[in-house]
GUZAKE-259094 format. One record per residue (C-alpha): residue number from 1; residue in one letter; x, z, y. Coordinates in Angstrom, 2 decimals. Layout:
BEGIN
+------+------+---------+---------+---------+
: resi : resn :       x :       z :       y :
+------+------+---------+---------+---------+
:  NUM :    A :       X :       Z :       Y :
...
+------+------+---------+---------+---------+
END
This chain:
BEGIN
+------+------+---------+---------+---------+
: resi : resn :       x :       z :       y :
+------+------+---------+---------+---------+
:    1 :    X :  110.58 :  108.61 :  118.19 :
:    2 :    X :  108.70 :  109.02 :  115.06 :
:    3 :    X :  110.51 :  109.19 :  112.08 :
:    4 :    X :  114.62 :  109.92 :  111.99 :
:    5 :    X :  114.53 :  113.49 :  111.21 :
:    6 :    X :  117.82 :  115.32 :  110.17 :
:    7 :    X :  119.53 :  113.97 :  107.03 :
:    8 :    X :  118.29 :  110.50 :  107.49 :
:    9 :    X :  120.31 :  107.27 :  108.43 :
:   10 :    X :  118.67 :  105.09 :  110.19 :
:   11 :    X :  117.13 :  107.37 :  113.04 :
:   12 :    X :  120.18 :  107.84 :  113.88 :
:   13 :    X :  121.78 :  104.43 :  113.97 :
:   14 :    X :  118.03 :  103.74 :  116.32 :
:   15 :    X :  119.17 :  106.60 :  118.84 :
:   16 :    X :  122.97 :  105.98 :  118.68 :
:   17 :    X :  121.83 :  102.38 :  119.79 :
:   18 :    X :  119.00 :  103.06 :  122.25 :
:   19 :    X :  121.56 :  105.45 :  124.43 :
:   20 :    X :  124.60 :  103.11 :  124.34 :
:   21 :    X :  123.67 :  101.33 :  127.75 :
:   22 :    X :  122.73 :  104.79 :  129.66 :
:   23 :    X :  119.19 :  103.29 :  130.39 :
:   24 :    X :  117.27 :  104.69 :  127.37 :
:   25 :    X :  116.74 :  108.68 :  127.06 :
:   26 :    X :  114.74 :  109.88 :  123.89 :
:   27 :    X :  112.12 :  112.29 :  125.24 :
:   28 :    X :  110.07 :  113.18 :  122.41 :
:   29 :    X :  109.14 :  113.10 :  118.92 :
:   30 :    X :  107.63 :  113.76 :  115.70 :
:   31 :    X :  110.78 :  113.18 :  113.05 :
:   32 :    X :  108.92 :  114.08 :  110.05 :
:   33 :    X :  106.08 :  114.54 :  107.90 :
:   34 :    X :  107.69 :  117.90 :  107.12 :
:   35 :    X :  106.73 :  120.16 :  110.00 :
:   36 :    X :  109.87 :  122.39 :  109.84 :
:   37 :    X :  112.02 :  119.76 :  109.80 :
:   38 :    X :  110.54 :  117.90 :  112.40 :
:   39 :    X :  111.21 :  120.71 :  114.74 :
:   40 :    X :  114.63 :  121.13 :  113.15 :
:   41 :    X :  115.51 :  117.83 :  114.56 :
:   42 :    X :  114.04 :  118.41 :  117.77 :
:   43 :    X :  116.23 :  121.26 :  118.30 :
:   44 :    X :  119.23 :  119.32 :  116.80 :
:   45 :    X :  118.89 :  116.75 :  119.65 :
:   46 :    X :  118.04 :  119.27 :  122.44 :
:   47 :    X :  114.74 :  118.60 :  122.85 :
:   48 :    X :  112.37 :  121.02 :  124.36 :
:   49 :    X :  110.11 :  122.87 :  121.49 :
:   50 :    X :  106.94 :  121.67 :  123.46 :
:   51 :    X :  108.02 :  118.08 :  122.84 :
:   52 :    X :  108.86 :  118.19 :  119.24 :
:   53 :    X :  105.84 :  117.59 :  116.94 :
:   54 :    X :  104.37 :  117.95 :  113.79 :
:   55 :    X :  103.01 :  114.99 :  113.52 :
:   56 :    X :  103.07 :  111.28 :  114.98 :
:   57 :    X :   99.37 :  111.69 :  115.87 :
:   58 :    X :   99.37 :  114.69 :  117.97 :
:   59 :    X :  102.71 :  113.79 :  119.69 :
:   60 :    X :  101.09 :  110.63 :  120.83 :
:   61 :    X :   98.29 :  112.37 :  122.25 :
:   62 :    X :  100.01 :  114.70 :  123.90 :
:   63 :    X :  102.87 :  112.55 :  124.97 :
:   64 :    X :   99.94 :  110.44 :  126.56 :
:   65 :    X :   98.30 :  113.29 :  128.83 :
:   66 :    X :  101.32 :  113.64 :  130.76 :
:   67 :    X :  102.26 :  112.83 :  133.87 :
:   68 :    X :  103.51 :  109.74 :  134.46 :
:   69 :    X :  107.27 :  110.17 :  135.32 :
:   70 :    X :  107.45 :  112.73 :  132.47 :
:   71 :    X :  105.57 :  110.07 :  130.19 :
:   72 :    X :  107.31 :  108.04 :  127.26 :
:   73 :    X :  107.85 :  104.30 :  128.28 :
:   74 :    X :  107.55 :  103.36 :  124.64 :
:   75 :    X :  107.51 :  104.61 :  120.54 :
:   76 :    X :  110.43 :  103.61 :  118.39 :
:   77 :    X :  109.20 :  103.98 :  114.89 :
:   78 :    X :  111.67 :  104.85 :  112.33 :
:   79 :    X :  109.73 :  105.69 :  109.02 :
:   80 :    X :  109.70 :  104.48 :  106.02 :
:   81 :    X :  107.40 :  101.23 :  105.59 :
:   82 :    X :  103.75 :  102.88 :  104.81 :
:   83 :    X :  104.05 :  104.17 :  108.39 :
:   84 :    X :  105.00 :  101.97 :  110.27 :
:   85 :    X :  101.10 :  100.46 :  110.96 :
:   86 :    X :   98.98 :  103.22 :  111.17 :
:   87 :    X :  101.83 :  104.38 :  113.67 :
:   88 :    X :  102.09 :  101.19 :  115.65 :
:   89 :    X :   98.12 :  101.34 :  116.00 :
:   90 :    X :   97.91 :  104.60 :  117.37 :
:   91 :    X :  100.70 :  104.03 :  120.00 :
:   92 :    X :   99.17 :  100.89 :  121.21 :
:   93 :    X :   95.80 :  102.43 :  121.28 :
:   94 :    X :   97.06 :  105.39 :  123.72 :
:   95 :    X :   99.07 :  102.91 :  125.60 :
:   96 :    X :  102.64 :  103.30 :  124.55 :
:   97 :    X :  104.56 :  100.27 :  124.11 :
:   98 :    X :  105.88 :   99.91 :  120.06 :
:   99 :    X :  110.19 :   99.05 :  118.79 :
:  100 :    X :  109.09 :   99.53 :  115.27 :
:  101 :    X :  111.60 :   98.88 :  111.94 :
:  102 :    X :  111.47 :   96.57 :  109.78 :
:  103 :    X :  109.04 :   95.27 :  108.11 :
:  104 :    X :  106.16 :   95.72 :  109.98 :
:  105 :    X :  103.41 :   96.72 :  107.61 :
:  106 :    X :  102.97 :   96.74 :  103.90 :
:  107 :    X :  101.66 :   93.10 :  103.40 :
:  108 :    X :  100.70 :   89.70 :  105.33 :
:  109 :    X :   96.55 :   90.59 :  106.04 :
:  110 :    X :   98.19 :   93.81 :  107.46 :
:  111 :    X :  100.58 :   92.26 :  109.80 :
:  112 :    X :   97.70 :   89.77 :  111.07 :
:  113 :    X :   95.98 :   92.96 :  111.66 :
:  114 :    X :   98.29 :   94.52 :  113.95 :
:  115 :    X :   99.19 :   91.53 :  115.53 :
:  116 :    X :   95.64 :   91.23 :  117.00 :
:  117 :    X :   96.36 :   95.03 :  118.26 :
:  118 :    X :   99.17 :   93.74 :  120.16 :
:  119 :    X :   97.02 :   90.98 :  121.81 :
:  120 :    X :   94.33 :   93.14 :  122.41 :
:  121 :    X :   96.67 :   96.00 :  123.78 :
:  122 :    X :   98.36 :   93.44 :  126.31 :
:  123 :    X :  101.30 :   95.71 :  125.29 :
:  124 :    X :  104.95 :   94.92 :  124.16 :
:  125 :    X :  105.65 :   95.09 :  119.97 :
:  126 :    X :  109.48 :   94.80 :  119.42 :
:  127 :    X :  110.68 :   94.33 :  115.69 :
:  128 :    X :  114.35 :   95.74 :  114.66 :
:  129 :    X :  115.59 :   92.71 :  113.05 :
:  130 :    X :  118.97 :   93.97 :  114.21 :
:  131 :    X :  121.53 :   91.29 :  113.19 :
:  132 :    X :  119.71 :   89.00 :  115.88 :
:  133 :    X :  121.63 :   91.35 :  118.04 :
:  134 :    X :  125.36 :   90.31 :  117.08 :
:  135 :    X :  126.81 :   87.83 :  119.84 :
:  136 :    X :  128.73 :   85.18 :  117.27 :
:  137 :    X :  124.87 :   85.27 :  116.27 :
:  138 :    X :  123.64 :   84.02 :  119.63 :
:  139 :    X :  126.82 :   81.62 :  119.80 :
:  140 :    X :  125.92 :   80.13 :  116.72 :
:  141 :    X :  122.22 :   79.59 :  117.98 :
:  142 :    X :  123.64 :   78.27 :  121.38 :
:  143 :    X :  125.28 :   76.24 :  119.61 :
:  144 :    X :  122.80 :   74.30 :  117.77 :
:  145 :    X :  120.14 :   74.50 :  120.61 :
:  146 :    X :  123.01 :   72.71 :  122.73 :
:  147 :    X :  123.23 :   70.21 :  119.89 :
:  148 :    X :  126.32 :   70.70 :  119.07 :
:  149 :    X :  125.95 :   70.22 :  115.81 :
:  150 :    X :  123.35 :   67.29 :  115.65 :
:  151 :    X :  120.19 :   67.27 :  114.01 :
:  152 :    X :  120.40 :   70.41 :  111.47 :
:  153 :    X :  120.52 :   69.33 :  107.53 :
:  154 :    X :  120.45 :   72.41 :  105.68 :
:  155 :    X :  121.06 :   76.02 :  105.76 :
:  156 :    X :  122.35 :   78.68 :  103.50 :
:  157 :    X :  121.61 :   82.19 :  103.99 :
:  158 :    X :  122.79 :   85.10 :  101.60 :
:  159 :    X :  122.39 :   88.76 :  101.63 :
:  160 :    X :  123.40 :   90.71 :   98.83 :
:  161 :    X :  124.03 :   94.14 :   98.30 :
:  162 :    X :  125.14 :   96.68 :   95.41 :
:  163 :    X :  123.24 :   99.94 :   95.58 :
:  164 :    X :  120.64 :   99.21 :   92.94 :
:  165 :    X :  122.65 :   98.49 :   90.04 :
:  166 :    X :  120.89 :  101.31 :   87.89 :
:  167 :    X :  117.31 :  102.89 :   88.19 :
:  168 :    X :  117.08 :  105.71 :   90.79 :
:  169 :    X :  116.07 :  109.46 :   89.86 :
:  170 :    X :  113.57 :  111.27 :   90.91 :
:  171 :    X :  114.35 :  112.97 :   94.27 :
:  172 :    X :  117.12 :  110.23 :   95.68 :
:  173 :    X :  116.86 :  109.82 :   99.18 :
:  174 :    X :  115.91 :  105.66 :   99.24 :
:  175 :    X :  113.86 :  105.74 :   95.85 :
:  176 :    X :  110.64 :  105.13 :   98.47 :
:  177 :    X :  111.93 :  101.72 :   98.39 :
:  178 :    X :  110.94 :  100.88 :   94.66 :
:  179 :    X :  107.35 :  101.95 :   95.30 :
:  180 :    X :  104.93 :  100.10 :   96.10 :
:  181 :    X :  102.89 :  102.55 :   98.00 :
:  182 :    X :  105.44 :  103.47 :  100.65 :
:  183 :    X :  107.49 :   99.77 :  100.66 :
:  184 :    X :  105.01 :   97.63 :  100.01 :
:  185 :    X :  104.35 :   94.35 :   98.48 :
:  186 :    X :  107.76 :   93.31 :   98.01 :
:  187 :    X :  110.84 :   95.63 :   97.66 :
:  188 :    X :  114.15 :   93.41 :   97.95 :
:  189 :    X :  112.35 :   90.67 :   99.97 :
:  190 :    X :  110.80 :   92.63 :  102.23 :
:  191 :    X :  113.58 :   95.15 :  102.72 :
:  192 :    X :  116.49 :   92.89 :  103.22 :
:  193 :    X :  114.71 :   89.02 :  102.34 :
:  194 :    X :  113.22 :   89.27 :  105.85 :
:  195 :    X :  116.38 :   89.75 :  107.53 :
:  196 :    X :  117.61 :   86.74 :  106.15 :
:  197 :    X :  114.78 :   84.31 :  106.21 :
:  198 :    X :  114.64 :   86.32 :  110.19 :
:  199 :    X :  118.19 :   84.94 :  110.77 :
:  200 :    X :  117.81 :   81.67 :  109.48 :
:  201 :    X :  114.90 :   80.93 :  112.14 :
:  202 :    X :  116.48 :   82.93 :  114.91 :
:  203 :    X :  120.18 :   80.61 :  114.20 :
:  204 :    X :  119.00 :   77.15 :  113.42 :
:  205 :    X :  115.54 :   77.41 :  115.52 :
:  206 :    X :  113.65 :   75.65 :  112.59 :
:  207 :    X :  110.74 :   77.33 :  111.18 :
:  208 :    X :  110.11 :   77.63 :  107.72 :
:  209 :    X :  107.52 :   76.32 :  106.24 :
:  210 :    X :  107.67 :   75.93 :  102.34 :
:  211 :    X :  109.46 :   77.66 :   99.46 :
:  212 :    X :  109.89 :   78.00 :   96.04 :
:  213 :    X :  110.84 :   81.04 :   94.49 :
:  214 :    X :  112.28 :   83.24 :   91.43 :
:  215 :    X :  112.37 :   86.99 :   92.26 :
:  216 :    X :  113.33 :   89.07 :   89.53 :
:  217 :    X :  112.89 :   93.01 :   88.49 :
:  218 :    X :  115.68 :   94.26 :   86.94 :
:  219 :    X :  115.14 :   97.83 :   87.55 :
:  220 :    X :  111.42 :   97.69 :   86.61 :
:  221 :    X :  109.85 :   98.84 :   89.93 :
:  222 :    X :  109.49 :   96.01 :   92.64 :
:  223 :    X :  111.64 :   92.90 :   92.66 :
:  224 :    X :  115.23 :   93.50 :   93.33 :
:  225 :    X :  116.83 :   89.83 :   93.37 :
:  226 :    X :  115.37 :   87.05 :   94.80 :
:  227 :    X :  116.79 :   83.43 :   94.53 :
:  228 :    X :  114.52 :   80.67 :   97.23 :
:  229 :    X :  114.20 :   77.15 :   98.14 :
:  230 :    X :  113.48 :   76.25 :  101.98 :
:  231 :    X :  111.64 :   73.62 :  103.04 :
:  232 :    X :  112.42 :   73.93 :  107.16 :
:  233 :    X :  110.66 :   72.16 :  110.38 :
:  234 :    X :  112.83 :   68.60 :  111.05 :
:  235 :    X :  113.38 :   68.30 :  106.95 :
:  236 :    X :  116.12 :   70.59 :  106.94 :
:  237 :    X :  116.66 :   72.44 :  103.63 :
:  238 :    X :  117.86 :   75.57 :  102.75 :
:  239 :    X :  118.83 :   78.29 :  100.17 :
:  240 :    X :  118.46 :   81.74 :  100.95 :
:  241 :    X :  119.25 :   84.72 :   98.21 :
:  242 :    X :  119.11 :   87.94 :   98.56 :
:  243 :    X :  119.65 :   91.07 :   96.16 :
:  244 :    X :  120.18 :   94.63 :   95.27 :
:  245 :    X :  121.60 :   94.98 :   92.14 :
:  246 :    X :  125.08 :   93.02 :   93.17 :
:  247 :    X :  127.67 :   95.44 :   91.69 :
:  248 :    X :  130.36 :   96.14 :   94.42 :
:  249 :    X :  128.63 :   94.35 :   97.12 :
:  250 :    X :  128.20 :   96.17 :  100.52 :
:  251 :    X :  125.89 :   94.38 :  103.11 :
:  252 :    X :  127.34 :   90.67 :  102.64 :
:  253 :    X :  124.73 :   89.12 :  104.80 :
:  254 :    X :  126.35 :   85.50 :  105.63 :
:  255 :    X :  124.76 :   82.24 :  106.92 :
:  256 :    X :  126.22 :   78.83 :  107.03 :
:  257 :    X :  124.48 :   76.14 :  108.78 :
:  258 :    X :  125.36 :   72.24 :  108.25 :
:  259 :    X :  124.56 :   69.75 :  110.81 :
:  260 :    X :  124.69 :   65.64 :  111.63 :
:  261 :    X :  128.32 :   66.59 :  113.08 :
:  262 :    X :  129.57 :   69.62 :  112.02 :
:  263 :    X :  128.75 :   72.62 :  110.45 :
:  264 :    X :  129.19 :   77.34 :  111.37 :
:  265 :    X :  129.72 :   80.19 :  109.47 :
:  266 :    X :  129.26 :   83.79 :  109.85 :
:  267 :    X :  129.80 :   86.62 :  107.93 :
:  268 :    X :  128.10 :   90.46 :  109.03 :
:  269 :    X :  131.33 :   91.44 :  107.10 :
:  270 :    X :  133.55 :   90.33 :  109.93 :
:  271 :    X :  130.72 :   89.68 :  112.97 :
:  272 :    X :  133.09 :   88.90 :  115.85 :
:  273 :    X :  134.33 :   85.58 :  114.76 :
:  274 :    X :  131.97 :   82.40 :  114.00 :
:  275 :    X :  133.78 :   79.28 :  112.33 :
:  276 :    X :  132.58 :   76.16 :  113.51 :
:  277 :    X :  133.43 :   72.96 :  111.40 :
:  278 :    X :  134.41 :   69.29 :  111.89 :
:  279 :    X :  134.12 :   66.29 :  109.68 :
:  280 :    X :  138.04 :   64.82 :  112.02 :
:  281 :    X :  139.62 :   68.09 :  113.61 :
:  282 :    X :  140.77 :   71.53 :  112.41 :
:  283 :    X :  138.11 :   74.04 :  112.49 :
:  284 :    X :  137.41 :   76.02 :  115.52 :
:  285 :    X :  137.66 :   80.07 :  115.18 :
:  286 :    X :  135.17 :   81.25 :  117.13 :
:  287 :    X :  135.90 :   85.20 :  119.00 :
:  288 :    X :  133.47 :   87.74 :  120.50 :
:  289 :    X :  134.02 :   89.05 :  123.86 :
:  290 :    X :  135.83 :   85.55 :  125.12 :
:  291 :    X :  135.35 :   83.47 :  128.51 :
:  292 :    X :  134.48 :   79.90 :  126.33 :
:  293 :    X :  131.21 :   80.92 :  124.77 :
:  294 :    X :  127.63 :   80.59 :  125.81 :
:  295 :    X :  125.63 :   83.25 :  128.36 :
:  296 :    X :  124.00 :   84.60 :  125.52 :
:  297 :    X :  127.05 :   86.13 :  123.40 :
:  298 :    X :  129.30 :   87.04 :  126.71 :
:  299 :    X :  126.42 :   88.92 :  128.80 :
:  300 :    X :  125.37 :   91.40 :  124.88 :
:  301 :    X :  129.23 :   91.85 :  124.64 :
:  302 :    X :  130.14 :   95.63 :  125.00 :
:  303 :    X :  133.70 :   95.37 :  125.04 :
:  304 :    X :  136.51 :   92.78 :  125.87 :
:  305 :    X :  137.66 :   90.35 :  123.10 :
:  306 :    X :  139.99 :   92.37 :  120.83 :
:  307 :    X :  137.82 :   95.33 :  120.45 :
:  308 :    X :  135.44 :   95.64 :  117.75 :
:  309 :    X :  131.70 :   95.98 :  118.20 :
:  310 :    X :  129.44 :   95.92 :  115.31 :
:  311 :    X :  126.03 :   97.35 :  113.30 :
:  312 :    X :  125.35 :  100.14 :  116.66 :
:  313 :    X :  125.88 :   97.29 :  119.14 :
:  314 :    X :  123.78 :   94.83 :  117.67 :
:  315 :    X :  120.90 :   97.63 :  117.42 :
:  316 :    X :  121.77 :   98.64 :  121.10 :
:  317 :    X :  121.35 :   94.40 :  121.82 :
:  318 :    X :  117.77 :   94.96 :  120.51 :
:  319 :    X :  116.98 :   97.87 :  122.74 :
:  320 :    X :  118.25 :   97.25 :  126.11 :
:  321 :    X :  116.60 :   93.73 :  126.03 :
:  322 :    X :  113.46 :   95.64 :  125.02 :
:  323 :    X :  113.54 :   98.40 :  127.60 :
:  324 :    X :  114.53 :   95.21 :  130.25 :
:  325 :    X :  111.47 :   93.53 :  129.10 :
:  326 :    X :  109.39 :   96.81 :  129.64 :
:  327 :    X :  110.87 :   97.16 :  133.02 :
:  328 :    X :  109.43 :   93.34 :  134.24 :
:  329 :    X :  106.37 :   94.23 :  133.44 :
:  330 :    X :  105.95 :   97.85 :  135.02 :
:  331 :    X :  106.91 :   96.04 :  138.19 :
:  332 :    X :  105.02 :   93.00 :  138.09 :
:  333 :    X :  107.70 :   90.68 :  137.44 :
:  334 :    X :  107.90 :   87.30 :  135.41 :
:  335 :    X :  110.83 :   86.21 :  133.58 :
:  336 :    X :  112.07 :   83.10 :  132.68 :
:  337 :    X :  111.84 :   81.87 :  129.45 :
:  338 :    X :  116.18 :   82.13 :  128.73 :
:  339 :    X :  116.20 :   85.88 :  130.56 :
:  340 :    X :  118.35 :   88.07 :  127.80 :
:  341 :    X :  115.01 :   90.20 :  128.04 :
:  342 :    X :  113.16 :   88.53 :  126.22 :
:  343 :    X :  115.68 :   87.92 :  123.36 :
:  344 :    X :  114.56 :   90.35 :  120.70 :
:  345 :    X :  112.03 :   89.74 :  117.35 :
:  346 :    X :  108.42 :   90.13 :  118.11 :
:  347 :    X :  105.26 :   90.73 :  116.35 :
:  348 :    X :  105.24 :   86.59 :  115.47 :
:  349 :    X :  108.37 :   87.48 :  113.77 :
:  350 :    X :  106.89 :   90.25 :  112.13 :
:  351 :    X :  103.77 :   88.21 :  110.90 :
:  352 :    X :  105.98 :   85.31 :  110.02 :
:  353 :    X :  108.19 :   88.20 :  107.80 :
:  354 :    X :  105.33 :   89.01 :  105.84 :
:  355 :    X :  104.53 :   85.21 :  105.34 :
:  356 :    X :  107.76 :   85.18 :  103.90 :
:  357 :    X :  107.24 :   87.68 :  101.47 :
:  358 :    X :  104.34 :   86.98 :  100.38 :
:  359 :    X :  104.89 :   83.74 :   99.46 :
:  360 :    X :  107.98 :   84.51 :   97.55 :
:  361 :    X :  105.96 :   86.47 :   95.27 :
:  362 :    X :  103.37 :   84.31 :   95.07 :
:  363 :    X :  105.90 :   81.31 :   94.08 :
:  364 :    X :  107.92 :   83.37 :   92.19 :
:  365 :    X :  104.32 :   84.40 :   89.94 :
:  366 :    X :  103.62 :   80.42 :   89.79 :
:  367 :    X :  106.85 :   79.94 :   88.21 :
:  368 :    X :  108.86 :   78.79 :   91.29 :
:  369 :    X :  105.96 :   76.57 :   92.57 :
:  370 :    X :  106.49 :   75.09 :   96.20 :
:  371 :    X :  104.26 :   77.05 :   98.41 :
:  372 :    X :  103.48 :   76.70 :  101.89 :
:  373 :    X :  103.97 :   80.12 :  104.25 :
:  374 :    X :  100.21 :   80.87 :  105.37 :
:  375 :    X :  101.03 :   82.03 :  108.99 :
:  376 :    X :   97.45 :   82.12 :  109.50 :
+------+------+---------+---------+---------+
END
């Protein structure tokens, strides 16, 4: 692991989900820029000193000299954003496969970038665009692949959330997030936009391919509210916002998709049930963990129905379908194009992120002029 050192949040929600299946151990790592600290965590999670580094760089080379049934299978990267390239290189240049967080590099020229690394590496890039993970999430995209709902007319995806409602002080933990240097381009849109514009794709299987946009700065850093119009493959539409400064909201991400024949809703609020919707009948209530629904949602279920799964699971979704994946190739095998290992984002969804954001602010700059995503 690079990145997660002691204090943080996320590192641990990545290693609470990695070791929820018993099929992922964390071996290794450099958790911080901080030498100290790194080694701090190290010790916190019982590694061995002589595999807790100061540095991302000379764990990787080290990591990469041993033998192979001592050897890392792959890097989760956990940083903040300015890291998570150089990072990703370096792995893929020593041979490590990459599960990096979101979003991949700083802007779109940099995620075209590392997307010819991947090629060239003939290595595996996994992107932590978690709520993919949730199984109402793979019901709902079941679903609509099954055609359930007809051809697809719009789409409405929202994420809002509350913990920017003033400017932060120097010193607070996430205040890396309103600078440009360490978040990049975009701060809202890339932080928590892509995870919505990620969802909408990964639900209604339509790409996006226009938008027009008004993103907003109220804090006077990067933008922090972002208000879009889609423009999706098969002329579907769509409205997707997304904020940071929406007093009293937690993590409200929602999507509601609208079809020929009926319509679905779900809510990250209360993930186990999906609503599905119908122009002559009640609507249907949807439940996690039950016999009815598709292959996808029963066989990333961690518990029977009744029993709660939630933000860890999802995670865990992402990484046992990654380490599956890892295990095909290492013995030579090839999987069908439905095999639950290969359900997890990818460095096309990382490039297509950055698309994204980019053209939100470019929009946004043009006074909410349509603009096309250039995937490149």
């Amino acid at each position: 692991m690079i990145g997660g050192g002691v204090g943080g949040f996320i590192g641990a929600i990545h290693r609470m989900a990695a070791a929820m299946d018993l099929q992922i151990e964390l071996v290794s790592g450099a958790f911080s820029s901080d030498a100290e600290r790194s080694r701090e965590t190290g010790s916190q999670l019982f590694l061995p000193p002589s595999r807790t580094y100061p540095t991302f760089e000379e764990m990787i080379r080290g990591e990469s000299t041993l033998p192979s049934e001592q050897r890392p299978d792959f890097i989760a990267i956990v940083t903040p954003n300015h890291l998570h390239l150089p990072a990703a290189q370096f792995s893929l240049q020593h041979g490590f496969h990459v599960l990096s967080d979101k979003p991949a590099t700083l802007n779109f020229n940099d995620a075209k970038a590392l997307r010819e690394s991947v090629k060239k590496s003939g290595l595996l890039y996994g992107l932590t665009h978690n709520y993919t993970g949730y199984p109402m999430v793979k019901e709902a995209r079941h679903l609509i692949r099954s055609g359930k709902l007809g051809r697809i007319r719009k789409v409405v995806v929202e994420y809002p959330q509350g913990w920017l409602p003033i400017r932060l002080a120097a010193g607070q933990k996430q205040i890396w997030r309103t600078d440009l240097k360490l978040s990049g381009v975009g701060g809202c849109v890339a932080d928590i936009g892509t995870h919505a514009e990620n969802l909408a794709e990964y639900v209604t299987g339509l790409k996006i391919h226009e938008l027009a946009a008004d993103a907003s700065n109220f804090m006077g850093r990067l933008d922090d509210d972002i208000n879009v119009l889609l423009h999706l493959e098969n002329n579907a539409k769509g409205v997707l916002h997304t904020s940071q400064i929406c007093v009293g909201e937690e993590n409200n991400l929602n999507i509601r998709v609208w079809g020929e024949l009926g319509g679905l809703e779900w809510h990250q609020t209360e993930p186990n049930t999906l609503l599905l919707k119908w122009p002559d009948r009640p609507a249907e209530r949807y439940r996690a963990g039950t016999r009815y629904l598709g292959p996808a949602a029963r066989s990333c279920a961690h518990t029977p129905a009744g029993h709660p799964e939630g933000f860890i699971e999802a995670f865990a979704n992402i990484y046992i379908n990654f380490a599956n994946h890892i295990r095909a190739v290492q013995d030579g095998r090839n999987l069908a194009e439905d095999d639950p290992a290969l359900d997890y984002p990818k460095i096309d969804d990382a490039v297509r992120g950055m698309a994204f954001v980019e053209a939100v602010l470019e929009s946004s700059a043009a006074n909410a002029k349509w603009t096309r995503l250039g995937i490149g």
